[in-house]
C-alpha positions in Angstrom: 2.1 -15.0 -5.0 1.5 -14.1 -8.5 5.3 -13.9 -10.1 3.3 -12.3 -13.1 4.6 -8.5 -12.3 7.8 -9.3 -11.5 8.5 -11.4 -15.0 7.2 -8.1 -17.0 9.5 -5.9 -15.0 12.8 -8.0 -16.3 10.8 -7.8 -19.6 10.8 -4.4 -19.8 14.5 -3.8 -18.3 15.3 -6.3 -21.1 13.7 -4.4 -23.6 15.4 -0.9 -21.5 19.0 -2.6 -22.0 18.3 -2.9 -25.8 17.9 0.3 -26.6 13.5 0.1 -27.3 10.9 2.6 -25.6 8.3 2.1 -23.2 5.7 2.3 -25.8 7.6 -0.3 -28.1 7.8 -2.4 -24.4 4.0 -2.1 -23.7 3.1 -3.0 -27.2 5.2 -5.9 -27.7 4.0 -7.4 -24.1 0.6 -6.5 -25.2 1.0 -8.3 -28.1 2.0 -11.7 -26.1 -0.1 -11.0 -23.1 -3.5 -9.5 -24.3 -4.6 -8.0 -21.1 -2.9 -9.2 -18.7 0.1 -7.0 -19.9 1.2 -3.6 -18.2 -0.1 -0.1 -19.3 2.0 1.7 -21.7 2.0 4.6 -18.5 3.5 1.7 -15.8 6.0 0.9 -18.6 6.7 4.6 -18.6 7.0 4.5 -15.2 9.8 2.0 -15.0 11.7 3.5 -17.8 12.3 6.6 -15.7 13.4 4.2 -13.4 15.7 2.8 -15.4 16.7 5.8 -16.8 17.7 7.4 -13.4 19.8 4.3 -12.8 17.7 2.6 -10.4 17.6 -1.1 -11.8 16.2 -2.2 -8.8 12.8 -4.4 -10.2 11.1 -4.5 -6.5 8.1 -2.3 -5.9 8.9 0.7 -4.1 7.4 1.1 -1.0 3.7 2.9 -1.3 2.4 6.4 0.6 -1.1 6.0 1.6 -1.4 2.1 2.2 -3.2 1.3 5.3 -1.2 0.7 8.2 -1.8 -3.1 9.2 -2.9 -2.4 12.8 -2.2 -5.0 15.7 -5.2 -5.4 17.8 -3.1 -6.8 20.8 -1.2 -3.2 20.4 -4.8 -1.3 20.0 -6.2 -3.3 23.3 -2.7 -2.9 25.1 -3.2 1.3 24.6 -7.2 0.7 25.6 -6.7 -0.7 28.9 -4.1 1.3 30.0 -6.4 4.2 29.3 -9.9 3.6 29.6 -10.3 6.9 28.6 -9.6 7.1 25.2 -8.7 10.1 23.3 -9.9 9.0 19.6 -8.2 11.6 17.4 -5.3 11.4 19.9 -5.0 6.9 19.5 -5.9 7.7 15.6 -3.0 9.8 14.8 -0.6 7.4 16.4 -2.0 4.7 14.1 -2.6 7.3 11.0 -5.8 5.9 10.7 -8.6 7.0 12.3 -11.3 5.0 11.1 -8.9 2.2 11.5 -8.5 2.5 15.2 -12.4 3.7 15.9 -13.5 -0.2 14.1 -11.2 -1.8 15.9 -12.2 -0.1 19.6 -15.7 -1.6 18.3 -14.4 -4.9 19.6 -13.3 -4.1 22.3 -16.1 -2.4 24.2 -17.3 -1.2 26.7 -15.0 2.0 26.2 -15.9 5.4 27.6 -14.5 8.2 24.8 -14.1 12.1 26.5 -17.5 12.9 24.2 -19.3 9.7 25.8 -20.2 8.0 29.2 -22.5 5.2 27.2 -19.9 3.1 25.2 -20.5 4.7 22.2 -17.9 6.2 19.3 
C-alpha cells in the first residue's frame, strides 16, 4: 500500500502545528514533490480538520463507495427465493446494478417481469 498520502498528511499537520496555511503547505510540498504532491483544496481540506481539532490523519470513511458485495450472500438470498424481487434484493445491497451483474452468474433466475431467465 502506497504510504505516499499518509506521509503528506503528517506533513501538513507539521506544517498546521507551526503556525503556516494550507496554501504555504501545498506549495512547499509542491515544491519537493512536483506532482505527486496534494492540491492546495485537499490541503484545505485537512486544515479544517485540524482546525476543528480533529488530528486524526486516517481517511474518513467515504458516502457513495460501492458496497463490496459477497456473492455467497447474493446466491444464499437467490436460492431461498427463486423469485427474485430486483429493486427489492437492490436496495438491500444499495446497489442495484451491483446485484442485477451478479444474479448474471447465477442463472437461470425467473424475476416477477420474466419467465425466460432474463433481467
Amino acid at each position: 500500500m502506497d504510504q505516499r498520502p499518509k506521509h503528506f498528511r503528517h506533513i501538513l499537520l507539521l506544517y498546521f502545528r507551526k503556525g503556516k496555511n494550507a496554501a504555504q503547505a501545498s506549495k512547499k510540498l509542491r515544491d519537493v514533490y512536483g506532482e505527486e504532491a496534494l492540491k492546495e483544496r485537499q490541503c484545505r481540506n485537512w486544515f479544517d480538520k485540524f482546525r476543528s481539532g480533529d488530528f486524526s490523519l486516517k481517511d474518513d470513511q467515504r458516502t457513495g463507495r460501492p458496497e463490496k458485495l459477497d456473492d455467497d450472500q447474493i446466491k444464499a438470498m437467490i436460492e431461498s427465493d427463486r423469485l427474485v424481487n430486483n429493486s427489492l434484493k437492490g436496495k438491500t445491497f444499495n446497489n442495484d446494478d451491483a446485484v442485477k451483474s451478479h444474479l448474471v452468474m447465477f442463472l437461470p433466475i425467473r424475476t416477477k417481469h420474466s419467465t425466460s431467465g432474463e433481467l
